[in-house]
SEPA-50404 format. One record per residue (C-alpha): residue in one letter; x, y, z. Coordinates in nm, 4 decimals. Example, Ala and Ser with C-alpha at 12.3 -4.5 7.8 and 13.67 -1.06 7.14 Angstrom:
# SEPA-50404
   vodren         xx         yy         zz
        A     1.2300    -0.4500     0.7800
        S     1.3670    -0.1060     0.7140
***
This chain:
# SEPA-50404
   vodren         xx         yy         zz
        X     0.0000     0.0000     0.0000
        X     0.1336     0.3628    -0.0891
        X     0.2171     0.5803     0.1950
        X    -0.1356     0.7531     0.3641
        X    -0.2224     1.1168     0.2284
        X    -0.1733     1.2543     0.6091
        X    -0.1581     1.6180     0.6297
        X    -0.0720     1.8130     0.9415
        X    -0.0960     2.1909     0.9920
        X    -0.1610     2.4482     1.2135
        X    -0.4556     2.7006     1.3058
        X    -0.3965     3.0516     1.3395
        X    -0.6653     3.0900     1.5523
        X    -0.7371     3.1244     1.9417
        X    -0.8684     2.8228     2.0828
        X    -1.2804     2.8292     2.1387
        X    -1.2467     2.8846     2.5603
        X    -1.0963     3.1870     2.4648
        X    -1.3742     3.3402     2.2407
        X    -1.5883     3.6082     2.3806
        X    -1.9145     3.3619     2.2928
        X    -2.0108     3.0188     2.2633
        X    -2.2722     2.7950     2.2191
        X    -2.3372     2.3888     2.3293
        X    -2.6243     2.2040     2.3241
        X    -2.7111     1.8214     2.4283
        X    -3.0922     1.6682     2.3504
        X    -3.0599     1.3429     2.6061
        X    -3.2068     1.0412     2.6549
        X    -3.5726     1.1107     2.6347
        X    -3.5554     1.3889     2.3633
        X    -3.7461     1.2495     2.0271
        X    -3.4385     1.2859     1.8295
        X    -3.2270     1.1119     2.0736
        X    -3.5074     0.8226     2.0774
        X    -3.4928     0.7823     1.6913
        X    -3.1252     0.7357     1.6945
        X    -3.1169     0.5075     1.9720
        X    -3.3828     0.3105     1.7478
        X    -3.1819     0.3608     1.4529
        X    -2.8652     0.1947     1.6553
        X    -3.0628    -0.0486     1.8532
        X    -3.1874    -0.1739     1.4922
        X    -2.8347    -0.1978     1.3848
        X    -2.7310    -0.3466     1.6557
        X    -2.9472    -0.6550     1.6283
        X    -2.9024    -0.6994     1.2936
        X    -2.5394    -0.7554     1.3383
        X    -2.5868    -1.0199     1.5961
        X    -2.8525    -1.1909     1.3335
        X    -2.5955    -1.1687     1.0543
        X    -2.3507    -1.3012     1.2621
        X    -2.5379    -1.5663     1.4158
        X    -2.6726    -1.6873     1.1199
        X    -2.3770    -1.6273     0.8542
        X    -2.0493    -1.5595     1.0647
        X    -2.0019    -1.2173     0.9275
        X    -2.2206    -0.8438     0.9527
        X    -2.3955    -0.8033     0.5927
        X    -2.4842    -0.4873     0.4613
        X    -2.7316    -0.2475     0.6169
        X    -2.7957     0.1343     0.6928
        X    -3.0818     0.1883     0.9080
        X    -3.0087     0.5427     0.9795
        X    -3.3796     0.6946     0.8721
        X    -3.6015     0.6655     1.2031
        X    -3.8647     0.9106     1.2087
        X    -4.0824     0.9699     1.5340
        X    -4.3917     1.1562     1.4745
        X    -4.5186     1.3215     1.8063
        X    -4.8421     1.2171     1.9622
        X    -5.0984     1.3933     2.1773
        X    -5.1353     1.3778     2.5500
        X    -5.3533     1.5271     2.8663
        X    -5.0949     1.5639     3.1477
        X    -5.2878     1.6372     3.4700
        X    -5.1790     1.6895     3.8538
        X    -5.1915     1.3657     3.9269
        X    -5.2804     1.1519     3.6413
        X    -5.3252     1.2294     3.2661
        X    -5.3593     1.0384     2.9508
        X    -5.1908     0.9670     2.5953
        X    -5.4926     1.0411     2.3904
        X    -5.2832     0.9870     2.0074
        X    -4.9799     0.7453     2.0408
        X    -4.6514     0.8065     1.8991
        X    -4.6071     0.7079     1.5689
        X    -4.2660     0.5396     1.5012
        X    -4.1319     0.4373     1.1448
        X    -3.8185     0.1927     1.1343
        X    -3.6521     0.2725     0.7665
        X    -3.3332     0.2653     0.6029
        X    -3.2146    -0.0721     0.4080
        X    -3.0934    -0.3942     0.4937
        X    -2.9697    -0.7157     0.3631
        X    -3.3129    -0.9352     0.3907
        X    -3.1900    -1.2338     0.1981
        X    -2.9259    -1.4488     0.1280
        X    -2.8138    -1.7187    -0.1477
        X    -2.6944    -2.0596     0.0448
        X    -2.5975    -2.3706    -0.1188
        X    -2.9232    -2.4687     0.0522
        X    -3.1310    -2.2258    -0.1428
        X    -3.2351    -1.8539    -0.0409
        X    -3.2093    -1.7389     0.3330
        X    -3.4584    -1.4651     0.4298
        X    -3.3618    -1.2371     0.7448
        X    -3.6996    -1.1294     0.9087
        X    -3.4973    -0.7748     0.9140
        X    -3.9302    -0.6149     1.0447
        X    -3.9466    -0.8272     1.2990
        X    -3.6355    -0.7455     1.4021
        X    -3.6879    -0.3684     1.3735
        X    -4.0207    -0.3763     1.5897
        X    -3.8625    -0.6122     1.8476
        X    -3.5559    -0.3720     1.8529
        X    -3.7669    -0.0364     1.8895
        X    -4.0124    -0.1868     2.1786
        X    -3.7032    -0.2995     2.4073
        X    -3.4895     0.0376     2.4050
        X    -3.8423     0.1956     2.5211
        X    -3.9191    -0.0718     2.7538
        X    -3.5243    -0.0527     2.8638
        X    -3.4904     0.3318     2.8948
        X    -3.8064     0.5043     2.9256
        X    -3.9913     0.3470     3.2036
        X    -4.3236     0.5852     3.1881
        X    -4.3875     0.4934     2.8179
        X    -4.6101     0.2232     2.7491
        X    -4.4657     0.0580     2.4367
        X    -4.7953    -0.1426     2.4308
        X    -5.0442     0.1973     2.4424
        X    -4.8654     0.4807     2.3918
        X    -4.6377     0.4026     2.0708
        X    -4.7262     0.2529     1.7488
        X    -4.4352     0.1662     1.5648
        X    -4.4296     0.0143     1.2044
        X    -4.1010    -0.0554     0.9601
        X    -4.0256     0.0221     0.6133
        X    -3.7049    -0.1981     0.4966
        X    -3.5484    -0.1550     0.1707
        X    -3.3536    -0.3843     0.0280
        X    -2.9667    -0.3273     0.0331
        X    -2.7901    -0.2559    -0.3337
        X    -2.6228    -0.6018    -0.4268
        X    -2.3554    -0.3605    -0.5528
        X    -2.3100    -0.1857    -0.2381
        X    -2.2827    -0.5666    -0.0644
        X    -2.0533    -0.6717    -0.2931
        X    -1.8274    -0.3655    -0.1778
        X    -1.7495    -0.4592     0.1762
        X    -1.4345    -0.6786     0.0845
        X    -1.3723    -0.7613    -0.2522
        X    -1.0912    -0.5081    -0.3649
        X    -0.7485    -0.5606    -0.1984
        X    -0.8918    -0.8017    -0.0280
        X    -0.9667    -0.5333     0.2576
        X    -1.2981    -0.3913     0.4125
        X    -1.3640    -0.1190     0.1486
        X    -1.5674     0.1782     0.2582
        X    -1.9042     0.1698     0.0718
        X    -1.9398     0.5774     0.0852
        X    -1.7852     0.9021    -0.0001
        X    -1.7970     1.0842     0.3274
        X    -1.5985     1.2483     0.5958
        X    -1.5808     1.1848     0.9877
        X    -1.4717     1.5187     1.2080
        X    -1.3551     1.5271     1.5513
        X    -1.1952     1.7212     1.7968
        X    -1.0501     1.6909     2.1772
        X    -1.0523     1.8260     2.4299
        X    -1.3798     1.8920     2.5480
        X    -1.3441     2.2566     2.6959
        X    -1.5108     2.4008     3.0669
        X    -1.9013     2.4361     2.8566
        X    -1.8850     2.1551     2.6463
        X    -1.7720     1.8993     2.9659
        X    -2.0769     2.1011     3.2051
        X    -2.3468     2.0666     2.9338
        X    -2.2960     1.7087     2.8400
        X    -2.2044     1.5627     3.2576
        X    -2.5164     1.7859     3.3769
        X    -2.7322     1.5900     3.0964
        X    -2.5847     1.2450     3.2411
        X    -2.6665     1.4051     3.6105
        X    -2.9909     1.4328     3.5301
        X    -3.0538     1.1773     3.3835
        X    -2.8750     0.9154     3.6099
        X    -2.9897     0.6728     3.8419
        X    -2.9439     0.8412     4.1160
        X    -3.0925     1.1667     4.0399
        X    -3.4001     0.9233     3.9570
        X    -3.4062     0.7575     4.2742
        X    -3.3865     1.1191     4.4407
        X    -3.6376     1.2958     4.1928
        X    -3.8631     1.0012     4.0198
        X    -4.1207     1.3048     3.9520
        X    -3.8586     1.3854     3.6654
        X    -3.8627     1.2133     3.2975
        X    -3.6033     1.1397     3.0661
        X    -3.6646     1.3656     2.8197
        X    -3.4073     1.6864     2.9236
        X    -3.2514     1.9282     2.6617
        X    -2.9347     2.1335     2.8242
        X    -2.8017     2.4449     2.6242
        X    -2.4627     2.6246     2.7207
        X    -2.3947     2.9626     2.7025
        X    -2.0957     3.1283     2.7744
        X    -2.0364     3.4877     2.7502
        X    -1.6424     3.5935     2.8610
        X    -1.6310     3.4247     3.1958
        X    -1.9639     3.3904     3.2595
        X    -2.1935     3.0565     3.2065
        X    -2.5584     3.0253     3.1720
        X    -2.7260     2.6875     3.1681
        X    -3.1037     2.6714     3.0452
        X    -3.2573     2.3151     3.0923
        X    -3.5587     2.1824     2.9803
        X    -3.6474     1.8834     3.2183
        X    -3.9808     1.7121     3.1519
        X    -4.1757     1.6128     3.4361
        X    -4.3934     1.2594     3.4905
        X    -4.7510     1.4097     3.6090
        X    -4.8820     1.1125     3.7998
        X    -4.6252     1.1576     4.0576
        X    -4.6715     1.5343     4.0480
        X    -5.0127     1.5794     4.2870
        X    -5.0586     1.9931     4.2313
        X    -4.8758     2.2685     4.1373
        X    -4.6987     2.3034     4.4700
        X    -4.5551     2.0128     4.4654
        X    -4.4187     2.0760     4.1140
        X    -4.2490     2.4176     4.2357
        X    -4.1219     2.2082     4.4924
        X    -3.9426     1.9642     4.3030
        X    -3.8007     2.1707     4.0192
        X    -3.6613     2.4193     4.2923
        X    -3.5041     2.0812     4.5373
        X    -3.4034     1.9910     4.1410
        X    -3.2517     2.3321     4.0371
        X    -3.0419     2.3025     4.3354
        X    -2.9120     1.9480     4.3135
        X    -2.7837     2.0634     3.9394
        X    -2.6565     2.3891     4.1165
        X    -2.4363     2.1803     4.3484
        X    -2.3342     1.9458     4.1047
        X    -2.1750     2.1867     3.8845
        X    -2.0326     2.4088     4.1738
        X    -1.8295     2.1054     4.1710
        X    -1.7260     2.0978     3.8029
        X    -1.6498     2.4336     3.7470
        X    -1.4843     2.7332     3.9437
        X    -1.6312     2.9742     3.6915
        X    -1.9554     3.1773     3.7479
        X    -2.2858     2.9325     3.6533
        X    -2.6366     3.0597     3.6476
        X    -2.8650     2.7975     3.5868
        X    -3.2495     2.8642     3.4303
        X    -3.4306     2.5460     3.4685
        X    -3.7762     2.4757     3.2554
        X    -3.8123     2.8970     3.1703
        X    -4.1074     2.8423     2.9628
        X    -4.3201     2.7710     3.2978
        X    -4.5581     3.0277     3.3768
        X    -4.7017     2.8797     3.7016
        X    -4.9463     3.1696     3.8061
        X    -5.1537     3.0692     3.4297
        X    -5.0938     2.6813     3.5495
        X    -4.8475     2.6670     3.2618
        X    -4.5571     2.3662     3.3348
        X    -4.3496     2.1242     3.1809
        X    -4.5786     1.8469     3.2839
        X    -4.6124     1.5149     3.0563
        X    -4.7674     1.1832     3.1384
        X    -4.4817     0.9689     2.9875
        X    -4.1525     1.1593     3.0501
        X    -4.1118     1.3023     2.7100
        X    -4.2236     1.5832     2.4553
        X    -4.2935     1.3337     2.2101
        X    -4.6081     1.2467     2.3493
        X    -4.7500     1.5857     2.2896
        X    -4.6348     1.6810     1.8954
        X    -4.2047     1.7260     1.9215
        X    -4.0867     1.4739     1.6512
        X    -3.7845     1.3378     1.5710
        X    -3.5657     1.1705     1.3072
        X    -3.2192     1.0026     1.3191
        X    -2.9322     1.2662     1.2865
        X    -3.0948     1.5661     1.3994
        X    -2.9681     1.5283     1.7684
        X    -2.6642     1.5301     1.8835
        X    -2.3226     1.4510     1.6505
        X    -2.0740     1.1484     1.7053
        X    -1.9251     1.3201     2.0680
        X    -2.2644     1.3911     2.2356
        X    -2.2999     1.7821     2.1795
        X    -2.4083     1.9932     1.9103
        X    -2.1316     2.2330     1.8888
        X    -2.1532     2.5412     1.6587
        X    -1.8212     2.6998     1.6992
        X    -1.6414     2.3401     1.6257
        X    -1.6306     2.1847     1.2800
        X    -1.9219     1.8908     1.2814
        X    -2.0363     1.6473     1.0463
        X    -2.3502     1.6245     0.9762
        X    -2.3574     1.2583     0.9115
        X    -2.6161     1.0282     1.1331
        X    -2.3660     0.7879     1.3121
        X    -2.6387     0.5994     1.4372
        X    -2.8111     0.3008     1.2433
        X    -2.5064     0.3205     0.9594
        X    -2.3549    -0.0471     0.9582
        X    -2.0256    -0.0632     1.1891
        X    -1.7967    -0.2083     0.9097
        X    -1.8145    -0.0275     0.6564
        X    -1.9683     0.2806     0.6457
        X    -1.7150     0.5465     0.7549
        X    -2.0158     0.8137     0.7855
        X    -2.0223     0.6134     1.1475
        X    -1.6507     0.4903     1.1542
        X    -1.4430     0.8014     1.0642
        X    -1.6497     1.0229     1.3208
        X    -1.5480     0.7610     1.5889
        X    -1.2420     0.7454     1.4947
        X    -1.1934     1.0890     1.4536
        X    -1.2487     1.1821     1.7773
        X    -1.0379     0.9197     1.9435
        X    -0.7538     1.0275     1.7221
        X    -0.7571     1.3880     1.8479
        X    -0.8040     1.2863     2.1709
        X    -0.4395     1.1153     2.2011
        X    -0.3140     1.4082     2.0019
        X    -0.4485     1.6499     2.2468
        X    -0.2209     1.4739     2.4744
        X     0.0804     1.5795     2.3270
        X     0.2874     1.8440     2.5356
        X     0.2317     2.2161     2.3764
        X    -0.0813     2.1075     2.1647
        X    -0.4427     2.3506     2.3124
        X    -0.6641     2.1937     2.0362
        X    -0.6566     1.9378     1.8195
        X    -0.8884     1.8807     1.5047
        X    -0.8785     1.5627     1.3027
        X    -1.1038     1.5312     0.9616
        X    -1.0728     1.2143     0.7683
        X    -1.2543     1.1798     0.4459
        X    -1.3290     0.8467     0.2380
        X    -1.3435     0.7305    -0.1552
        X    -1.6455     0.4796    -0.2158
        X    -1.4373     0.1544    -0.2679
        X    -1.1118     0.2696    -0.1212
        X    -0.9981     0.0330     0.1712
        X    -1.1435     0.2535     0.4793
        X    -0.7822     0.1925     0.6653
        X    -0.6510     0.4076     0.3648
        X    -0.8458     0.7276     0.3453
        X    -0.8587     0.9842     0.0707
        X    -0.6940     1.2142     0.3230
        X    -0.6601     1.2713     0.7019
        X    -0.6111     1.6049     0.8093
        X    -0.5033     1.6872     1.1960
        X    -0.5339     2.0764     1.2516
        X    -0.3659     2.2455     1.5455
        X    -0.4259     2.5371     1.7509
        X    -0.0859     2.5418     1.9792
        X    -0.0136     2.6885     2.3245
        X     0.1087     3.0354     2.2733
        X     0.4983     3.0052     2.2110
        X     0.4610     2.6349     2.0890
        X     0.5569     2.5561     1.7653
        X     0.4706     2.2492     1.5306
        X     0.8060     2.0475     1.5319
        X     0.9171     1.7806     1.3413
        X     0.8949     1.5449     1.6526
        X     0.5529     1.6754     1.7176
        X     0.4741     1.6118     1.3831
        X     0.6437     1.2508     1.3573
        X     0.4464     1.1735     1.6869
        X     0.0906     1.2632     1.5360
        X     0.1650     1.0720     1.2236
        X     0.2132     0.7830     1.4330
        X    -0.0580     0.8268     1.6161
        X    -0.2779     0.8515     1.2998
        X    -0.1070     0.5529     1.1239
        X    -0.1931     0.3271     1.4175
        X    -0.5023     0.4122     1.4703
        X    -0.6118     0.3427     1.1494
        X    -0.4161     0.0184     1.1708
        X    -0.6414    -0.1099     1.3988
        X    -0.9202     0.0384     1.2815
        X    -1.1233    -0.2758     1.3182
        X    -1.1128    -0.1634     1.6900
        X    -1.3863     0.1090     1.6227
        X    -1.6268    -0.1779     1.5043
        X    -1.5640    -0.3635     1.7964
        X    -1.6486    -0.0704     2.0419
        X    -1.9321    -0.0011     1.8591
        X    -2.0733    -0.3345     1.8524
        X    -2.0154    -0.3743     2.2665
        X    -2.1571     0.0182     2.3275
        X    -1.8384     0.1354     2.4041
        X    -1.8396     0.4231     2.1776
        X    -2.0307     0.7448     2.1840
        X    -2.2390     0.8078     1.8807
        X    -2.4641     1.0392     1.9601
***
């Protein structure tokens, strides 16, 4: 193989903790579009283990087009009903038959959609009745015997079966670490056990201005263990503190934090729902409009805007490169005198995905430091072995060890 097209410069540019403004956002675990990419993954997810259970090897599939369409609901003090479920369409394509020496092989790929979709709910959001309150239905196309046939038949390597690009960058900085750990805070078991009048469906947007940080969170709430409106005031003010103390303990800088703002409690106006999450009363959501491959939506940072989730794990680099991406700058963020590091690694439909079209590492260095040779002989290493072992990123992704989304 020729040598990799790895190109290494750097940024004349402050890094983004230093700029006057910034923006970060995280939709978590019960936002709609967080649901349809968990569905999108979960899908994928299962399908692999089919493929491999039944044929030794993960056949082609991109189920990366979930789309949830909002329901209706009548959240009460106390009680409350779904009136129109959420409506939940599995899509994408997927390899639903195969040519044995024993004749065709069909892959109930539907089945395994539905079955898929109804045990992340069941799994992660405990208030929604996957029986009552969702209706979910599949639409599988057929994967392009072409596209199959790319996976491993030039060089006699995985070939990548899409022209695309994976971005990522490291390290997290002081808004970007508070908006997604409050989000996991939240969101944890713990917090649960402490507030169980709170649903999974919280949205956390960073702002910082100079110095100064303001966190507005959008926290649903489950209204059959909310009895009135005191009780609600109550709880998000016990809430607003626990996240208060929490990040007093991330962050030395100056946090206010605005917690559901929309509530107008003298018109009876509060984020009450029935099943934890906006989708029950008309927010949608579709694969890949959450958040990207490191958790965060993150304006001032170059982002792809690839869905990692539901993309197969072997071949599509739409889902690998952003992975890998990110782990790459993380171990080049490491390196003495680097502030930021920025890694963007694009692909050729065909071309063997451990040889990219080009990878690009950008730096923005601590003041005085300047790009060496060594420094630039060490992050050429580090990109060569990384996409050595490449195969590692399918391997995290099939055990959940990587963050897609």
């Amino acid at each position: 193989m020729s040598p990799r097209n790895i190109v290494i410069e750097a940024l004349q540019q402050q890094s983004v903790e230093s700029h006057s403004v910034e923006f970060v956002e995280r939709k978590g675990l019960g936002h709609p579009d967080y649901i349809a990419d968990s569905l999108s993954e979960e899908f994928s997810l299962e399908l692999c283990k089919e493929y491999q259970r039944r044929f030794g090897t993960i056949l082609h599939h991109n189920v990366d087009k979930v789309l949830l369409v909002g329901g209706q609901s009548n959240p009460k003090f106390g009680g409350g009903e779904v009136i129109t479920p959420i409506f939940i369409i599995m899509s994408g394509r997927a390899t639903s038959e195969v040519n044995t020496n024993g004749g065709v092989e069909y892959i109930p790929v539907g089945r395994i959609a539905l079955q898929a979709a109804k045990n992340w709910i069941r799994n992660n959001l405990p208030h929604l009745d996957v029986d009552h309150h969702v209706i979910v239905d599949h639409k599988i196309g057929k994967g392009s015997a072409d596209l199959v046939c790319t996976f491993n038949t030039r060089y006699g390597k995985i070939c990548s079966n899409d022209t695309s690009f994976g971005v990522g960058y490291a390290p997290f900085d002081t808004l970007e670490r508070l908006v997604f750990e409050t989000e996991r805070f939240i969101n944890s078991p713990a917090t649960k056990r402490r507030f169980p009048e709170v649903g999974e469906d919280v949205k956390v947007m960073g702002l910082r201005t100079g110095s100064e940080i303001k966190i507005t969170i959008a926290a649903a709430t489950i209204s059959k263990n909310v009895p009135d409106l005191s009780h609600y005031i109550s709880v998000k003010e016990e809430l607003k503190s626990a996240i208060e103390d929490f990040i007093a303990k991330k962050c030395d800088k100056p946090v206010e934090v605005f917690l559901n703002n929309a509530d107008m409690p003298e018109r009876g106006i509060v984020y009450l729902t029935v099943t934890g999450t906006s989708a029950e009363m008309g927010d949608d959501g579709e694969t890949g409009r959450g958040n990207r491959a490191n958790g965060l939506i993150t304006p001032q940072r170059p982002m792809s805007l690839e869905a990692a989730a539901g993309k197969n794990p072997v071949s599509h680099v739409g889902k690998i490169y952003n992975v890998l991406a990110g782990r790459i700058a993380e171990k080049i963020a490491e390196i003495k005198g680097v502030d930021e590091a920025y890694v963007k690694i694009v692909s050729q439909i065909g071309r063997a995905i451990d040889d990219p079209h080009m990878a690009n590492v950008q730096l923005v260095m601590e003041k005085g430091s300047p790009v060496t040779s060594n420094i630039q002989g060490e992050i050429r290493g580090i990109v060569e072995s990384s996409l050595d072992s490449i195969g590692e990123i399918t391997e995290a992704i099939l055990e959940k060890r990587a963050t897609l989304f």
